[in-house]
Each structure stands twice: as structure tokens, then as C-alpha cells.
N, CA, C and O atoms as a GROMACS GRO file, in nm:
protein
  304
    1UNK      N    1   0.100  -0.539   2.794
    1UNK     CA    2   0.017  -0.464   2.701
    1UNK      C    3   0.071  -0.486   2.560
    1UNK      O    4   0.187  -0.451   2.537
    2UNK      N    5  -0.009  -0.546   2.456
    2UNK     CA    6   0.021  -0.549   2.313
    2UNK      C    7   0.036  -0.437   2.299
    2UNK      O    8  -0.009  -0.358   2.383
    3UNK      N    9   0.120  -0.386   2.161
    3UNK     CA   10   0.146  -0.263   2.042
    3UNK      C   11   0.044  -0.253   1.978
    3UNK      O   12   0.040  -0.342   1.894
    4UNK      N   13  -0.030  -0.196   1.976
    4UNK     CA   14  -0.162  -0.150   1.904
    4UNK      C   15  -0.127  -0.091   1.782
    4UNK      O   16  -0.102   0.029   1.781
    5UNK      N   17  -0.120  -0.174   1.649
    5UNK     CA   18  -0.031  -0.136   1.509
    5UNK      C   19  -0.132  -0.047   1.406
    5UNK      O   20  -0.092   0.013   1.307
    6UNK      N   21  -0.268  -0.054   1.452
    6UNK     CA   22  -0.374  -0.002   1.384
    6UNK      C   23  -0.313   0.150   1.346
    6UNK      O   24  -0.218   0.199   1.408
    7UNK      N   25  -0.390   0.225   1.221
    7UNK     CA   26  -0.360   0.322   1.168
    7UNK      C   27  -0.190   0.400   1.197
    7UNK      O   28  -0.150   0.511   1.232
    8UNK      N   29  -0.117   0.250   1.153
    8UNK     CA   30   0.064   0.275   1.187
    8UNK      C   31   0.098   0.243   1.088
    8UNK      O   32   0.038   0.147   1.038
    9UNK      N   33   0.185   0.294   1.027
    9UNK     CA   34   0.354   0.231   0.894
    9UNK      C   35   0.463   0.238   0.899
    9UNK      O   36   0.531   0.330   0.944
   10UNK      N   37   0.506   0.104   0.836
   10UNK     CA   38   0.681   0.140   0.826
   10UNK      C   39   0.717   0.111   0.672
   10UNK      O   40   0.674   0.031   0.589
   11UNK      N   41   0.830   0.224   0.670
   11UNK     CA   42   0.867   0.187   0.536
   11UNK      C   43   1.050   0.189   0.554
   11UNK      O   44   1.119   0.266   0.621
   12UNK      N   45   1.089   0.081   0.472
   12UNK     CA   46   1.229   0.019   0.506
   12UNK      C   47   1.336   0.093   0.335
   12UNK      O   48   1.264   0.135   0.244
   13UNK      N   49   1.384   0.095   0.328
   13UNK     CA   50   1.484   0.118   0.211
   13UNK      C   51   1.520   0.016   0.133
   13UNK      O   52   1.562  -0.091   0.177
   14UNK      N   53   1.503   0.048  -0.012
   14UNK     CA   54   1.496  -0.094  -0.088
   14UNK      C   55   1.610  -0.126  -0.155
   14UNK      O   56   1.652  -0.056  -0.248
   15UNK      N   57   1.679  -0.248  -0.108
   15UNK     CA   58   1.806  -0.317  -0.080
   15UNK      C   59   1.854  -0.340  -0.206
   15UNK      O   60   1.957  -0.329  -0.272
   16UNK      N   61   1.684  -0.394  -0.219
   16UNK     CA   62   1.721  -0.477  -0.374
   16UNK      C   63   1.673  -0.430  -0.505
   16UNK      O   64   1.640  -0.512  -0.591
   17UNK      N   65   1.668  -0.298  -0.528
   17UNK     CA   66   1.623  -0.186  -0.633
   17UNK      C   67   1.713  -0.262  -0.756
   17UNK      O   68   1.823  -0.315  -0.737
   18UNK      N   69   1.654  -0.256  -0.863
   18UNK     CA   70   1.759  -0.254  -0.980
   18UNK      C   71   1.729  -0.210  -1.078
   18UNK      O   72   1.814  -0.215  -1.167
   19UNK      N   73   1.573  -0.134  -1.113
   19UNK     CA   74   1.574  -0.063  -1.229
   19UNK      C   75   1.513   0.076  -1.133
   19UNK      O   76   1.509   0.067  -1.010
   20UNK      N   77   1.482   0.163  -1.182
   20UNK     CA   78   1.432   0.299  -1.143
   20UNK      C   79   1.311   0.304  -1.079
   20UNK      O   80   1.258   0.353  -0.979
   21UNK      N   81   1.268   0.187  -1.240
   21UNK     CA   82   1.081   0.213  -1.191
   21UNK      C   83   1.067   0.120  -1.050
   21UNK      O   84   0.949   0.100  -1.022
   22UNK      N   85   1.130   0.080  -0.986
   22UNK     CA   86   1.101   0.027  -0.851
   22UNK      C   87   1.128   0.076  -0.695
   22UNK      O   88   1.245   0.086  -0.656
   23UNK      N   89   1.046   0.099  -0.629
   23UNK     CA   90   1.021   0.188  -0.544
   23UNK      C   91   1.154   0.185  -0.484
   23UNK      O   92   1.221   0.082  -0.495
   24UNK      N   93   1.212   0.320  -0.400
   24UNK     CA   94   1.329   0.327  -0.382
   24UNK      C   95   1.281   0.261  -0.204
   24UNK      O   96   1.366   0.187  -0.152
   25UNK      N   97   1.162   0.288  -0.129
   25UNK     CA   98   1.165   0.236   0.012
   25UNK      C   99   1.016   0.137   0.032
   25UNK      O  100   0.931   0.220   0.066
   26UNK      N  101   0.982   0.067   0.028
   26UNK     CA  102   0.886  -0.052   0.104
   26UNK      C  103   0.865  -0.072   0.211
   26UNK      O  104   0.951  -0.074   0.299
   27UNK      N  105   0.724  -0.096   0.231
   27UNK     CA  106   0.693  -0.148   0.346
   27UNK      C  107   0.543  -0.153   0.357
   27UNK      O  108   0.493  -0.182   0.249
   28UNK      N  109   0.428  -0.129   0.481
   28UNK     CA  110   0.336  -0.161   0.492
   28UNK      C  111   0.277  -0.038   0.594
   28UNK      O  112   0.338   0.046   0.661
   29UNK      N  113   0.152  -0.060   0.578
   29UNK     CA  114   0.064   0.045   0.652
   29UNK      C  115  -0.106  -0.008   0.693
   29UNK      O  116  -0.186  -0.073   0.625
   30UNK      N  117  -0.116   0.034   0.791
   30UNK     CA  118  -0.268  -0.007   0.845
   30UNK      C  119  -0.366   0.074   0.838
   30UNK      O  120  -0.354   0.146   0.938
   31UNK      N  121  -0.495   0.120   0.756
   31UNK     CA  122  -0.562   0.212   0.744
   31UNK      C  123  -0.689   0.143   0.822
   31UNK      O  124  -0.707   0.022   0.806
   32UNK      N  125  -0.788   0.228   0.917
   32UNK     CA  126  -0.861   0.176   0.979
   32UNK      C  127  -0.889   0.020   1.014
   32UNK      O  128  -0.997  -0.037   1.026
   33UNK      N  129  -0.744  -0.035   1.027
   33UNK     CA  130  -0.744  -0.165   1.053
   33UNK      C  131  -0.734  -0.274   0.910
   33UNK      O  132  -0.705  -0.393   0.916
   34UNK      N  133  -0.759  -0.217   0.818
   34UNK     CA  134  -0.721  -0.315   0.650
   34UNK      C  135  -0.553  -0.280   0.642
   34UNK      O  136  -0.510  -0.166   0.662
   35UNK      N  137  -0.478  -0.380   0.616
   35UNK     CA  138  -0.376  -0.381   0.604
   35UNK      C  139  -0.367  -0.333   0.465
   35UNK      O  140  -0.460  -0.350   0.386
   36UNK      N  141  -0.203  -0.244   0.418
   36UNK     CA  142  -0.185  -0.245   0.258
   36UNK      C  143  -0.033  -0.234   0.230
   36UNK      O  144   0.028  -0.183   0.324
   37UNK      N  145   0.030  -0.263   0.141
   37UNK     CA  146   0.168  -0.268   0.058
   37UNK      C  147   0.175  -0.089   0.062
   37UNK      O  148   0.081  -0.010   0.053
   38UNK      N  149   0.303  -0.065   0.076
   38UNK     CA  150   0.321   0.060   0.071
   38UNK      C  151   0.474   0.094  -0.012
   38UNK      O  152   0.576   0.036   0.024
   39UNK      N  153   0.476   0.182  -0.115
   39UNK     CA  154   0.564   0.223  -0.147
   39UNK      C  155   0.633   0.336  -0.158
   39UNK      O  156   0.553   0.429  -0.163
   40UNK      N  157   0.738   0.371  -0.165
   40UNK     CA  158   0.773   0.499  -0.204
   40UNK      C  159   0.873   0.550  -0.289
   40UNK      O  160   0.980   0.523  -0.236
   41UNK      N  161   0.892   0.612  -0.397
   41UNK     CA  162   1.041   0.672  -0.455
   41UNK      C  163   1.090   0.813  -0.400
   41UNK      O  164   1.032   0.862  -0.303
   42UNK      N  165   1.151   0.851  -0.436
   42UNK     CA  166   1.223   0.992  -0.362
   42UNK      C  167   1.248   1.082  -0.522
   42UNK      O  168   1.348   1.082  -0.593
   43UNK      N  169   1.106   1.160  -0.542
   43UNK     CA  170   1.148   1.232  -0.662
   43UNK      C  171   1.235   1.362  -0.613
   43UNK      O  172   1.285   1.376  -0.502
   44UNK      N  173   1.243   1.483  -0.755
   44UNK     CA  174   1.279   1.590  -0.718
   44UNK      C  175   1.196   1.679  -0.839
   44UNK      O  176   1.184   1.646  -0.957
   45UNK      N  177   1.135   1.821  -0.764
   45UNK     CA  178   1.060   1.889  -0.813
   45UNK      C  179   1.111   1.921  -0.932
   45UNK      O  180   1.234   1.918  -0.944
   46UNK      N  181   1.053   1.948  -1.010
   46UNK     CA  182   1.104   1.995  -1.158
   46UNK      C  183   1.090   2.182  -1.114
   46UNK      O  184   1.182   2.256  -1.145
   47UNK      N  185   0.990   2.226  -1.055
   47UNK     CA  186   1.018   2.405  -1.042
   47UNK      C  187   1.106   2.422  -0.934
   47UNK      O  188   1.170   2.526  -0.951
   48UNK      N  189   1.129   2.378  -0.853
   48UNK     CA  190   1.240   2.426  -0.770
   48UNK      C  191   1.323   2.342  -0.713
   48UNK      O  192   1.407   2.386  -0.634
   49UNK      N  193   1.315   2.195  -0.742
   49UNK     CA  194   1.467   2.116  -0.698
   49UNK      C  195   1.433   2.066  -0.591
   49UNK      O  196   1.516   1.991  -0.540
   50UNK      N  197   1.304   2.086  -0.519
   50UNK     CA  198   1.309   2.024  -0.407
   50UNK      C  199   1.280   1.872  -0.433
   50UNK      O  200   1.217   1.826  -0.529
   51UNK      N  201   1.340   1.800  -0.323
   51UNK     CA  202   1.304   1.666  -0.316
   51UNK      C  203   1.187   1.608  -0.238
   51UNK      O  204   1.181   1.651  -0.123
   52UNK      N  205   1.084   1.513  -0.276
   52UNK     CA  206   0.957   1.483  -0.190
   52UNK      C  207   0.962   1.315  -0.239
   52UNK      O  208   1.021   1.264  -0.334
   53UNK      N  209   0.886   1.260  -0.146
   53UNK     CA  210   0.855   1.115  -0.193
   53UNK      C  211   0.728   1.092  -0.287
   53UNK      O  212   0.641   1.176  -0.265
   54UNK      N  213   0.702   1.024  -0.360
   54UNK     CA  214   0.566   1.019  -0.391
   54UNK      C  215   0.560   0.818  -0.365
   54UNK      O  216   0.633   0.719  -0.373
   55UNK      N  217   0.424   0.855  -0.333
   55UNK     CA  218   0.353   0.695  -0.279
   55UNK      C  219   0.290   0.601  -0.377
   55UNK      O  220   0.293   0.626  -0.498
   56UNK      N  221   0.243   0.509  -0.337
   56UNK     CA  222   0.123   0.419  -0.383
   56UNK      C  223   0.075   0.308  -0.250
   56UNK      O  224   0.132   0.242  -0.164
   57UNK      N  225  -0.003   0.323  -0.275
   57UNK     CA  226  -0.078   0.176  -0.171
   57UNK      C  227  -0.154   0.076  -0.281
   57UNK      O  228  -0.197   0.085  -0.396
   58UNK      N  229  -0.146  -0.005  -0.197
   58UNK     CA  230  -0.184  -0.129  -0.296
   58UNK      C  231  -0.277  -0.277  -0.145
   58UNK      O  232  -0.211  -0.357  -0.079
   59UNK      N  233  -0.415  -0.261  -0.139
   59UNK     CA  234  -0.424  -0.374  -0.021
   59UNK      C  235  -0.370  -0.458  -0.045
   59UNK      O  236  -0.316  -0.471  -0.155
   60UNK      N  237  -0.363  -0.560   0.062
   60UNK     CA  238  -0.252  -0.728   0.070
   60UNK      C  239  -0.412  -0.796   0.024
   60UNK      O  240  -0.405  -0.884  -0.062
   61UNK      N  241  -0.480  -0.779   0.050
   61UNK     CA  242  -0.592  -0.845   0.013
   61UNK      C  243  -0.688  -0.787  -0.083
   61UNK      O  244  -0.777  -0.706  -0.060
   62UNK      N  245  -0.650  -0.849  -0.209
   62UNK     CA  246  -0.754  -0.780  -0.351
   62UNK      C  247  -0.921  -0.773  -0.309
   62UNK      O  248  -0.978  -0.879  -0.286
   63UNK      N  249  -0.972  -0.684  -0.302
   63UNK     CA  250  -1.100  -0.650  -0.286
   63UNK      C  251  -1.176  -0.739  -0.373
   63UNK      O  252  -1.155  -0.730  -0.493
   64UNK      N  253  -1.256  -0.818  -0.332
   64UNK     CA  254  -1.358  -0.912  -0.439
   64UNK      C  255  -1.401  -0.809  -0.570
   64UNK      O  256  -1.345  -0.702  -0.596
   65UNK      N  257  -1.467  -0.845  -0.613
   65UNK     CA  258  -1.514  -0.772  -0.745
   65UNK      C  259  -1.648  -0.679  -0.697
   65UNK      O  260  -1.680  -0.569  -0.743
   66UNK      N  261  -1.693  -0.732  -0.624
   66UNK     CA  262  -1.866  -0.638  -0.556
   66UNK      C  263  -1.942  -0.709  -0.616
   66UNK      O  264  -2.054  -0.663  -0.595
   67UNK      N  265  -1.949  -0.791  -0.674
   67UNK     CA  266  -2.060  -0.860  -0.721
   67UNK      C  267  -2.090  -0.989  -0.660
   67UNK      O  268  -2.016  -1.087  -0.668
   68UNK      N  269  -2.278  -0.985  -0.553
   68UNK     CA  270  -2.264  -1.088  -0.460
   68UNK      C  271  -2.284  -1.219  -0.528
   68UNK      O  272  -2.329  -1.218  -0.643
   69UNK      N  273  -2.257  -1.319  -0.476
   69UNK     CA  274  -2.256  -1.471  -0.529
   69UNK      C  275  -2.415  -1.501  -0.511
   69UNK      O  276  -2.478  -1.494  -0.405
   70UNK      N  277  -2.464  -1.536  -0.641
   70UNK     CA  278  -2.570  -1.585  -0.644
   70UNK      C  279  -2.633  -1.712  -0.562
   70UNK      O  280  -2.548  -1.802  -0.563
   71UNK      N  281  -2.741  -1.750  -0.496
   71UNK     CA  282  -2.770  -1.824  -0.441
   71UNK      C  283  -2.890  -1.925  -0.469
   71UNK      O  284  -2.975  -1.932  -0.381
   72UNK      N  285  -2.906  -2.006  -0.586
   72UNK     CA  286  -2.978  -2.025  -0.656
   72UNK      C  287  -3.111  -2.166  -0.558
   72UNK      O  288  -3.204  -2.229  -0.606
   73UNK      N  289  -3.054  -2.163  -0.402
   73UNK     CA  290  -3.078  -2.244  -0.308
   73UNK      C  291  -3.228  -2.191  -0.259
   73UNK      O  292  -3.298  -2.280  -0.211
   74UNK      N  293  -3.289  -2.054  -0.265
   74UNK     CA  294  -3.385  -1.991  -0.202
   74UNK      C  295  -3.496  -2.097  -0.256
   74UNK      O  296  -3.474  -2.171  -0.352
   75UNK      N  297  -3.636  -2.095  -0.175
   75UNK     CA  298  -3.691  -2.150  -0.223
   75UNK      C  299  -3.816  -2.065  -0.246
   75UNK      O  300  -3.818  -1.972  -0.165
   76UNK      N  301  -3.927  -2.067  -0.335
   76UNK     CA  302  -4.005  -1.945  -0.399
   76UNK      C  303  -4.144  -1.999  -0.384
   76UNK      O  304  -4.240  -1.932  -0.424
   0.00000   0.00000   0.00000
């Protein structure tokens, strides 16, 4: 039986950090089957100190623009 990876993530700890603005853990995630880049830093609350991650996703595959390709082939 394959691992069925659909709507799964991993995120790894980033080895190779060297300024701030770069995510402190990486990795990837599957949302209804579209794959995407996943990041994370490890802030800390400014009202009470607690610590939380905050994210970003980013797809591996840039979404076309939405605009369909003309087909100037039809015949009228």
C-alpha cells in the first residue's frame, strides 16, 4: 500500500538561516492535492510573551495569469 501524502506537511528546521528575515523551519504541504512551499518563523507575542509560529505558503507551481490563450485558428 502507497502513503497517501494528499492534504499532509512537513516542515524541517532551517540549517542554513543567516539573516532573520528567513524562515526559521521549511518545508512543503499538500492542499487538496496542489502541492506548495511552506514556511515558518517562531515569533513571540508582543502582549504576553507567548511564542507562536507564523506561516506563508507559496505554490511550487505559479498559477498562469487567468487569461485564456487566444485561438485565432476558429473558423467563422
Amino acid at each position: 500500500m502507497t502513503y497517501d501524502n494528499r492534504d499532509r506537511g512537513v516542515l524541517f528546521k532551517n540549517e542554513r538561516k543567516e539573516r532573520d528575515a528567513q524562515a526559521d523551519y521549511t518545508g512543503n504541504i499538500n492542499v487538496g492535492g496542489v502541492e506548495f512551499w511552506l514556511n515558518a518563523w517562531i515569533k513571540e507575542s508582543k502582549k504576553d510573551g507567548r511564542k507562536f509560529m507564523s506561516l506563508s505558503v507559496k505554490p511550487k507551481v505559479e498559477p498562469s495569469s487567468g487569461t485564456p490563450e487566444m485561438n485565432d485558428d476558429i473558423p467563422f
